[in-house]
MDAnalysis code that builds the backbone (N, CA, C; Angstrom):
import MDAnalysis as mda
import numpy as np

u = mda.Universe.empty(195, n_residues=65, atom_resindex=np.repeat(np.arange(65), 3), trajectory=True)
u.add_TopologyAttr("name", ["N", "CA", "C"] * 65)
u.add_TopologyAttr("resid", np.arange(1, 66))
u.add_TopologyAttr("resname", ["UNK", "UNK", "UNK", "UNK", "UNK", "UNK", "UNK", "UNK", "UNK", "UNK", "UNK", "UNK", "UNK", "UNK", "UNK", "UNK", "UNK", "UNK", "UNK", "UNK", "UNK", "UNK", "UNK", "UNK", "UNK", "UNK", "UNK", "UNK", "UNK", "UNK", "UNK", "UNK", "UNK", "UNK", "UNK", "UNK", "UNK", "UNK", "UNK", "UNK", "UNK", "UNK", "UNK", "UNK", "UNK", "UNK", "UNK", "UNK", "UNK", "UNK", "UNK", "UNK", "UNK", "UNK", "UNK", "UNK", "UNK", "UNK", "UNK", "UNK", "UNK", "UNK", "UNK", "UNK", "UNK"])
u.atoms.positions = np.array([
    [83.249, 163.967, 42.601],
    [84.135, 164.715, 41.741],
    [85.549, 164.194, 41.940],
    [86.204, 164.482, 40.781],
    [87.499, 163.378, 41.392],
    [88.336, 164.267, 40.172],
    [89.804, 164.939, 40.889],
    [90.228, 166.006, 40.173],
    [91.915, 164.730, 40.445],
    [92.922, 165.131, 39.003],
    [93.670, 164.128, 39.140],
    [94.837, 165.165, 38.633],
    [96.171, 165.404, 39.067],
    [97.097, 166.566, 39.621],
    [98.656, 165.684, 38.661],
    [99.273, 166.698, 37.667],
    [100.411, 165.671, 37.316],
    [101.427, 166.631, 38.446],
    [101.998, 165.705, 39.059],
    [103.522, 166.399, 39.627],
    [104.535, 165.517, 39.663],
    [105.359, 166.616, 39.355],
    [106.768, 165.625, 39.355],
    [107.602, 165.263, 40.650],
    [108.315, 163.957, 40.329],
    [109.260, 163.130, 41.417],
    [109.464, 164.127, 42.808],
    [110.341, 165.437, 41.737],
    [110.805, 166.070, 42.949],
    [110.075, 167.112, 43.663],
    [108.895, 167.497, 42.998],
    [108.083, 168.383, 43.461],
    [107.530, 167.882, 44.592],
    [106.907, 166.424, 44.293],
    [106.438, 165.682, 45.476],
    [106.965, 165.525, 46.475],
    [108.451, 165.151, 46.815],
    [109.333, 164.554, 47.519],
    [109.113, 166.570, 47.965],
    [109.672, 166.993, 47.920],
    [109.471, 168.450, 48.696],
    [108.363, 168.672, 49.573],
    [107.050, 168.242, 48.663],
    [105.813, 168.689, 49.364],
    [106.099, 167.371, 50.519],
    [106.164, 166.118, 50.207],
    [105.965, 165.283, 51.485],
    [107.320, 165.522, 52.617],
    [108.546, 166.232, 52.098],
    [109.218, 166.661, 53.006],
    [108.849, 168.022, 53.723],
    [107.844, 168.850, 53.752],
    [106.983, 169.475, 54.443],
    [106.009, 169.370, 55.288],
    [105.432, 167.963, 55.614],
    [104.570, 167.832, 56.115],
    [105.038, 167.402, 57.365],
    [104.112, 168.181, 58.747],
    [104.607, 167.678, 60.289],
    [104.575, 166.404, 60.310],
    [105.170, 166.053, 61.397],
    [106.148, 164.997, 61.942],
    [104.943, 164.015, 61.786],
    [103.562, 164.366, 62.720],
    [102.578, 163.095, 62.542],
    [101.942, 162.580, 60.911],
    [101.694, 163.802, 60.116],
    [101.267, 163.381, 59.230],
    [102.401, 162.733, 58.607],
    [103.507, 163.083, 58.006],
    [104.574, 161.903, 57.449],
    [104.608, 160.501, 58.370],
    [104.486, 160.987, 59.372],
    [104.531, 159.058, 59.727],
    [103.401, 158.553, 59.825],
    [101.863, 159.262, 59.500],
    [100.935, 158.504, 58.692],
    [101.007, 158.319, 57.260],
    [102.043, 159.342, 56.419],
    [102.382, 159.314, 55.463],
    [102.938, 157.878, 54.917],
    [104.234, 157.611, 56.069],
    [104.932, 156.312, 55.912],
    [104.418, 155.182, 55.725],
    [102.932, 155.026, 57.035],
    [102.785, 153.780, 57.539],
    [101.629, 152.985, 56.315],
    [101.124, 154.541, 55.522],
    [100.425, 154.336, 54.112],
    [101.077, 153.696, 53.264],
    [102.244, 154.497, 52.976],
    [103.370, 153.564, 51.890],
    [103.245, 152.241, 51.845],
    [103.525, 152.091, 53.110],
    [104.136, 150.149, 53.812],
    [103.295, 149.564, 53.846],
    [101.808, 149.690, 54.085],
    [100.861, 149.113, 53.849],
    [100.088, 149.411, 52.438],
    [100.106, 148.315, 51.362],
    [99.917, 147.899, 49.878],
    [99.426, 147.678, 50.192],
    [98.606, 146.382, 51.148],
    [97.802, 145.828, 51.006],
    [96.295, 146.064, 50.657],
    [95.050, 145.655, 50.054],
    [93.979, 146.700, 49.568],
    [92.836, 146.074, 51.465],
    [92.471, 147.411, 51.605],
    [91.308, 147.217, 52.471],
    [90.475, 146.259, 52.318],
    [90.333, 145.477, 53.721],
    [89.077, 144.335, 53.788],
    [87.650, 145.164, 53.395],
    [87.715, 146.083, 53.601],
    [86.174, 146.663, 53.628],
    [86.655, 146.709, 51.829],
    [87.361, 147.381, 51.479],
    [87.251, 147.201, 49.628],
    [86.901, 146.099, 48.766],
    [87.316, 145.070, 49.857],
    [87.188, 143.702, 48.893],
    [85.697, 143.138, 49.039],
    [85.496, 143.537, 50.286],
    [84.070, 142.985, 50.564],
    [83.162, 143.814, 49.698],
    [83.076, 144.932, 49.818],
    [82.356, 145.625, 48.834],
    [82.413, 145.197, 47.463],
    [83.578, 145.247, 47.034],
    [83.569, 144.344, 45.144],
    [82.799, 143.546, 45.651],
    [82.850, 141.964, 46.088],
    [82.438, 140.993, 46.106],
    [81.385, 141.209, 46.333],
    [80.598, 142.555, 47.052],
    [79.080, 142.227, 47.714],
    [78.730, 142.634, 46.262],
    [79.451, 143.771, 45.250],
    [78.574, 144.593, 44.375],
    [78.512, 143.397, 43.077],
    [79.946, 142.592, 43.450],
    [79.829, 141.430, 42.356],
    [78.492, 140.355, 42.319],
    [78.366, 139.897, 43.783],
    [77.581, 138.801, 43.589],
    [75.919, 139.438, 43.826],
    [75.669, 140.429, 44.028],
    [74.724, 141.113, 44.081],
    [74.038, 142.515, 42.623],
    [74.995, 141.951, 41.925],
    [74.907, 142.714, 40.268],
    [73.652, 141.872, 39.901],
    [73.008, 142.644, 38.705],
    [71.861, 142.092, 38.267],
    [72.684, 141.097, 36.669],
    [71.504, 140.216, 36.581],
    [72.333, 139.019, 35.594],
    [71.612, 139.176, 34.543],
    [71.817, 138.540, 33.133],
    [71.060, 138.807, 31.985],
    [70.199, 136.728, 32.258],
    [68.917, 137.213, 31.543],
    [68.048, 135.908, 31.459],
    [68.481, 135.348, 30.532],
    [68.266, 134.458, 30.181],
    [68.701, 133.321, 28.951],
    [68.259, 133.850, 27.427],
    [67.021, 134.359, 27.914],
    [66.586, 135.373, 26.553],
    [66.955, 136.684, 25.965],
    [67.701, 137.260, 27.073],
    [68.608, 138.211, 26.709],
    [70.168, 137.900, 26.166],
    [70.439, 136.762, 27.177],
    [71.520, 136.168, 26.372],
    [71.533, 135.514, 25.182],
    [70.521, 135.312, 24.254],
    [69.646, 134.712, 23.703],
    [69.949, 135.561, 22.246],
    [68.997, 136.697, 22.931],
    [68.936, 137.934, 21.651],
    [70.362, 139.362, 21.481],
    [71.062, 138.843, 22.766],
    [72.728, 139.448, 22.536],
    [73.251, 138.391, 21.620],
    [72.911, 137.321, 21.517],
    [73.737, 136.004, 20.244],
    [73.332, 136.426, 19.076],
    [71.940, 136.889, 18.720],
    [71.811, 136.910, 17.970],
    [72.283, 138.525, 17.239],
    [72.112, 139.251, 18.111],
    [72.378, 140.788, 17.663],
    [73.970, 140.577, 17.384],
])
């Protein structure tokens, strides 16, 4: 289930200026790190090269459809 919340600039900036001392500086160290998870990438790539493929005859009769 995946529920998705509009809030605004400053509403946010309030709520994350509420949060104890440890969680904001896990808060922070989230920010600063963009970078996307090794385990994320590996997963695409496993679900990529491990996707099922169309046969020549399906590619075949998608040309023609």
């Amino acid at each position: 289930m995946q529920v998705q919340v509009d809030i605004g600039f400053d509403d946010l900036l309030r709520i994350v200026k509420t949060l104890p001392k440890n969680q904001l500086n896990k808060f922070k160290r989230a920010l600063e790190n963009d970078e996307p998870h090794i385990e994320q990438i590996t997963d695409l790539a496993s679900f990529l090269l491990n996707a099922p493929t169309f046969s020549e005859k399906q590619i075949e009769n998608i040309s023609q459809t």
